[in-house]
C-alpha positions in Angstrom: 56.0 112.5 147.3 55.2 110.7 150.4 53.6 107.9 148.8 50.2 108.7 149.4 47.6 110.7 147.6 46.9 113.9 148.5 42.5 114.2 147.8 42.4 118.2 146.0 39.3 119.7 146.5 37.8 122.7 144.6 40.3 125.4 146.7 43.2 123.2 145.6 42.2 123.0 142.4 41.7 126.4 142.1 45.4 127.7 143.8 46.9 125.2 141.6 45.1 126.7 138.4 46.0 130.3 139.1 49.8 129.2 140.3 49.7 127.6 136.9 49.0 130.5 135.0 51.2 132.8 136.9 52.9 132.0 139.9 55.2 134.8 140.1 52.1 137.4 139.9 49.4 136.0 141.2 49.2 137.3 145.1 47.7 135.1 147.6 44.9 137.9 148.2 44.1 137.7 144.2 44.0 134.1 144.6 42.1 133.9 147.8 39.5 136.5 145.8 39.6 133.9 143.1 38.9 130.7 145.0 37.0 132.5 147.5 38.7 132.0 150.3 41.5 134.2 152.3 44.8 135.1 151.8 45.9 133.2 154.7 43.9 130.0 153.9 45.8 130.2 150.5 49.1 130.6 151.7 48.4 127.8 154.5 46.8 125.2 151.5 49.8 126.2 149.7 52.1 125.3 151.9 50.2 121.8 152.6 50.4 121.2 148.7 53.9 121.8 148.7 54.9 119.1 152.2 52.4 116.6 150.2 54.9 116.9 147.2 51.4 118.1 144.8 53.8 121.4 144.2 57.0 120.5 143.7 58.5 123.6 142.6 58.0 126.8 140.3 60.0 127.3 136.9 60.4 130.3 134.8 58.9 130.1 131.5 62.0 130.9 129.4 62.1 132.0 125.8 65.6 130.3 124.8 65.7 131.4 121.4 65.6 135.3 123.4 68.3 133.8 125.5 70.5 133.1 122.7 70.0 129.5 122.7 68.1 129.2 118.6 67.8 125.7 118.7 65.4 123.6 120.4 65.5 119.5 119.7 63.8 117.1 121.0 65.8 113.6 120.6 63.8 110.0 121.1 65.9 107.4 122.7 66.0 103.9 123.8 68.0 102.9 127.0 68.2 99.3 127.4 68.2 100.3 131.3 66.1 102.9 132.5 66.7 104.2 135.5 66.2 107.5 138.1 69.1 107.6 137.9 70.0 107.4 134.6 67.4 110.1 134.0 68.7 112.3 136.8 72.6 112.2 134.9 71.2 113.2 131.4 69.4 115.9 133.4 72.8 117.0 134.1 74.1 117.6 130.6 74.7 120.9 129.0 71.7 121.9 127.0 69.4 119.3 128.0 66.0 120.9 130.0 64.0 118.1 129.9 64.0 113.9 130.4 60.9 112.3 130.4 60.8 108.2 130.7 58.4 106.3 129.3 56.8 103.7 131.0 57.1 101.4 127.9 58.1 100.7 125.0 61.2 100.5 122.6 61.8 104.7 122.3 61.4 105.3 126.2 63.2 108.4 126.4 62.5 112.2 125.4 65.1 114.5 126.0 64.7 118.3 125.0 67.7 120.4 124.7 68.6 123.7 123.5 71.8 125.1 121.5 73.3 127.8 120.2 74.4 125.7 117.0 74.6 122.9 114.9 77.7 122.5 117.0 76.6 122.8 120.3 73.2 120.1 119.2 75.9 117.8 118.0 77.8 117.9 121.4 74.4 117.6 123.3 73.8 113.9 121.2 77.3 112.8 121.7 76.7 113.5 125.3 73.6 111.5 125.4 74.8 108.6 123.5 77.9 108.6 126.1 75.4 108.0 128.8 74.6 105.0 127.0 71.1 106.2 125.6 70.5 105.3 121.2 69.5 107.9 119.3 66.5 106.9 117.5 65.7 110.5 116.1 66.1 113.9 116.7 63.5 116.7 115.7 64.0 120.2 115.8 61.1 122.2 117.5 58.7 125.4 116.3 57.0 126.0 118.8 55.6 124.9 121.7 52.3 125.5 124.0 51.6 125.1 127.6 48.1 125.4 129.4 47.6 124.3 133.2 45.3 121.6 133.1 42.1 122.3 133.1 40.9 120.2 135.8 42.4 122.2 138.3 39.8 124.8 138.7 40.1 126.8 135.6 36.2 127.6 136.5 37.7 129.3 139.7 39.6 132.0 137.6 38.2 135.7 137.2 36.7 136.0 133.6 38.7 137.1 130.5 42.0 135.1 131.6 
């Protein structure tokens, strides 16, 4: 981001809401019908959210177990020194999907991974501990669930979605 905070107002909110239900499907003239505004107006305020760094990219939602990848762990770490960077290079390990640093704290990493084994999982830790992160535990995962947020305009949406 540029540093600065970009103010959303209610046509904002709303894009962001229906992007964040379905980006792939959701037209700009369904979401202009939406928000009440026009197609054009959407794909402009779109493209203003992404410069600002508000939308900073759109990712598949991937079933991995469908994919072949069974496993799903998420490991809690502690790095003595955390760092962009350091996150950025775990990013980069086979398996791993997800870093997120904590801003404090002893266990200031969370890493989520995927495997096709008990194998592959035990090649994903050896790789994290290499980059210098402790294992404190590692969990394996059911399920999980994603919403947008519902601040972002949810009230903007057609009924029964």
């Amino acid at each position: 981001m540029n540093g600065r905070q970009h103010e959303l107002d209610d046509v904002d909110r709303g894009i962001i809401h229906m992007l964040q239900k379905d980006a792939r499907n959701n037209t700009a003239r369904e979401i202009g019908e939406a928000v009440g505004v026009s197609a054009g107006t959407v794909r402009n305020r779109i493209e203003k959210l992404e410069e600002d760094g508000v939308l900073r990219g759109y990712l598949p939602d991937i079933d991995y177990e469908m994919a072949g990848y069974q496993l799903s762990i998420l490991f809690t770490c502690t790095a003595r020194n955390p760092s962009e960077t350091l996150a950025e290079g775990i990013l980069d390990l086979h398996g791993v999907i997800t870093v997120r640093k904590l801003l404090a704290g002893e266990e200031n990493y969370h890493i989520g991974a995927v495997g096709t084994d008990t194998n592959d999982v035990s090649s994903i830790a050896n790789a994290i501990r290499d980059c210098g992160l402790e294992i404190v535990r590692s969990e394996v995962l059911d399920e999980e669930y994603i919403q947008p947020f519902n601040h972002f305009g949810k009230e903007a949406s057609p009924p029964n979605e």
